[in-house]
N, C-alpha and C positions, 0 to 999 in steps of 0.2 A: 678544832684546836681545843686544847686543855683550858679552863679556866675554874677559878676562884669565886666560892660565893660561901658569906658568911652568914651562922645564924644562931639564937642564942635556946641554949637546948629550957628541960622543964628546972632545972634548979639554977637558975641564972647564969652559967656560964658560957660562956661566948665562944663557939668552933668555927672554924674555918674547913672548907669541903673542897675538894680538887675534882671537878665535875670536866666528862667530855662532851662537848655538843653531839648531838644528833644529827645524820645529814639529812637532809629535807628527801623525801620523795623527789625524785626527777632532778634531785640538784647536782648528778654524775658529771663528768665529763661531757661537754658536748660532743655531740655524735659529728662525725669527719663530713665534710660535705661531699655529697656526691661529686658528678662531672657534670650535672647538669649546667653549669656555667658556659663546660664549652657547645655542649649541645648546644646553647639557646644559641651563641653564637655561631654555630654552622647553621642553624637554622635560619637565624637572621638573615649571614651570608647567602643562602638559596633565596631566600626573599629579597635582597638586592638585586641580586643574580637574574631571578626572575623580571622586574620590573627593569632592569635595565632594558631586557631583552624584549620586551613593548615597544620599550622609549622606542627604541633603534626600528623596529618595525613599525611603530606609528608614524615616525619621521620619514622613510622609506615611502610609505601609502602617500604621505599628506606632498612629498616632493614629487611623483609620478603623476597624481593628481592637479598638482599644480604648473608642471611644466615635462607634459608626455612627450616633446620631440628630444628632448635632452633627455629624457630615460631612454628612448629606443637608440638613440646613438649611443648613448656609454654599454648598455646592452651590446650591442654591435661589436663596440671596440672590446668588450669583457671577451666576449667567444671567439673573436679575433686571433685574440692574445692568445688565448688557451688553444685555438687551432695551429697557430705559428709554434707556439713551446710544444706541441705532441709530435708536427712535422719532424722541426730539428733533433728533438729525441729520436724518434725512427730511424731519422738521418744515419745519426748517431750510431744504432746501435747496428744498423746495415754496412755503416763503415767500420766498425771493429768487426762483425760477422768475416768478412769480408779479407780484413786483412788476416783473421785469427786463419781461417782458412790459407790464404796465400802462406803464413807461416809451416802451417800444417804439412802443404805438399812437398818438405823437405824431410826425408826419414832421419837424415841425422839432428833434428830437436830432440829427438827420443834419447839420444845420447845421455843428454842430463837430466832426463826424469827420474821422479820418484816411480815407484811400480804403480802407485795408483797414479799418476798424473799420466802414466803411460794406457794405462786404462780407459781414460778419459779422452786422452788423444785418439785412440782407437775406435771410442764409442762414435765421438764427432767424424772419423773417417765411413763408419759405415752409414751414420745418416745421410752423410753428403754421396755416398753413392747407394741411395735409393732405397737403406732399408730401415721395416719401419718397428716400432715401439724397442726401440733401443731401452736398455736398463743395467746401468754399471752396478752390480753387484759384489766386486772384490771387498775382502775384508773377511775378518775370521769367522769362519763357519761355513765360508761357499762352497766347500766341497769343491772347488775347483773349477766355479764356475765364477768368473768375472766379470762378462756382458754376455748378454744375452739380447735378441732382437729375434724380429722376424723379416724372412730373405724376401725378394721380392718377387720368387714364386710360390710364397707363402710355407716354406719348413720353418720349423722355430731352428734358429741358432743358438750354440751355447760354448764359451771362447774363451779360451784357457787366456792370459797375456803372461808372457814371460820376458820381463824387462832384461839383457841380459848385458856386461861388458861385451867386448866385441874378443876379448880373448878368452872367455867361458862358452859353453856349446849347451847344448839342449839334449841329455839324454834320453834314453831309451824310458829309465825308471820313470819320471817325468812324464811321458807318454804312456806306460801301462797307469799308472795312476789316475789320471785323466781319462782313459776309456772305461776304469770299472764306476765312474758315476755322471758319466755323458748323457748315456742314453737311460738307464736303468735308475737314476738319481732326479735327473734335471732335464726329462723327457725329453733331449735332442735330437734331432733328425738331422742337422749339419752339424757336428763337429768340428769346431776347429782348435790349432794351436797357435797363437802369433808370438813373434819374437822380433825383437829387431836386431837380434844375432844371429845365429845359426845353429842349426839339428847337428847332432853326430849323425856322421854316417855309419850305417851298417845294419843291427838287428831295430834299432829306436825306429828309421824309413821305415824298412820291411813290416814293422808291426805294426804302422800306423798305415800301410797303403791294405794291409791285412782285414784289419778293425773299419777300417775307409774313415781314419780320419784323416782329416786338412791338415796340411803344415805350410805353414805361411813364413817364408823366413826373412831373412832383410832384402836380399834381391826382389824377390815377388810383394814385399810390402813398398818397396821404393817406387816400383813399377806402376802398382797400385795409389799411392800416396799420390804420386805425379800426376797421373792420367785420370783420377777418379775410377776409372773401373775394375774391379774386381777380379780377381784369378781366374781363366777358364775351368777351374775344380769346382769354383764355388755357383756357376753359373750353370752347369751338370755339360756343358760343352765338352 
């Protein structure tokens, strides 16, 4: 700040001078504090953290120590507990397995699926009758391949699903589509098409029994749904 200092020059007269202070080396702004504040505090925090974590183990030692038939029994009951809760879980998940299935062998659920939930219905039907590394596939890009597994005379399978009203049908185009990346796309040795409607009759059959692919329609899937087993096409019977 601006200040005042008087002084009297060489022929006696008395001035007055409007002088600005100088600011001190170092005397800026002080500089913002870092964050080390909270650091020190999570640090701290780990070091409570830590030492609690003794406590609780030295207390553990020093009570096992001092009265071993009361540790081995709450040991007992600890793995007990956790035996009985994994049982009933199991239980558990054996009875919805279980009834998801009993729901499954009805083909009219399919009625109100989405296309992939129909997908998935179908996956779960073929693992239950016997075949193995199933993989739902649908969604953009599959080229027309939706699951895919292998049969349980070992050909890989590759499985069109066409979720369809019961008053829409399953053309021909539909089935040339699907044979030009069956086999030459998505390596398949069974081909098939599912639907829980039905094929048009006419040149779509004739080109698919041509091509040897599978058509699965709602009779033969119902058939199938019910019984657990398979079309005699897809069994080479």
């Amino acid at each position: 700040m601006p200040y005042v200092k008087s002084h009297v020059r060489r022929n006696g007269a008395r001035v007055r001078g409007h002088y600005r202070r100088r600011r001190r080396a170092g005397s800026g702004r002080p500089a913002r504090r870092g964050r080390s504040g909270a650091g020190s505090g999570n640090s701290w925090g780990l070091v409570l953290g830590g030492l609690a974590v003794v406590v609780v183990v030295v207390l553990i030692v020093d009570f096992v120590q001092r009265h071993p038939y009361w540790s081995a029994t709450l040991v007992l009951v600890a793995v007990a507990s956790v035996v009985a809760l994994l049982s009933v879980r199991a239980r558990q998940r054996e009875r919805q397995r279980a009834e998801q299935a009993e729901r499954d062998r009805a083909v009219a659920v399919t009625d109100a699926m989405t296309g992939a939930e129909f997908e998935q219905w179908f996956a779960r039907l073929l693992e239950a009758s016997e075949f193995r590394h199933v993989h739902v596939r649908g969604g953009s890009g599959d080229r027309g391949a939706d699951v895919t597994a292998i049969a349980p005379d070992g050909r890989r399978v590759v499985v069109q699903c066409k979720r369809q009203s019961l008053t829409n049908r399953v053309g021909s185009a539909a089935i040339q589509r699907f044979a030009g990346t069956c086999r030459e796309v998505h390596g398949g040795e069974l081909c098939m098409i599912v639907t829980n409607g039905f094929f048009t009759a006419g040149d779509g059959v004739r080109l698919a029994q041509q091509l040897g692919i599978v058509l699965v329609d709602r009779g033969l899937l119902e058939t199938w749904a019910w019984t657990g087993t398979p079309p005699s096409s897809l069994l080479g019977r």
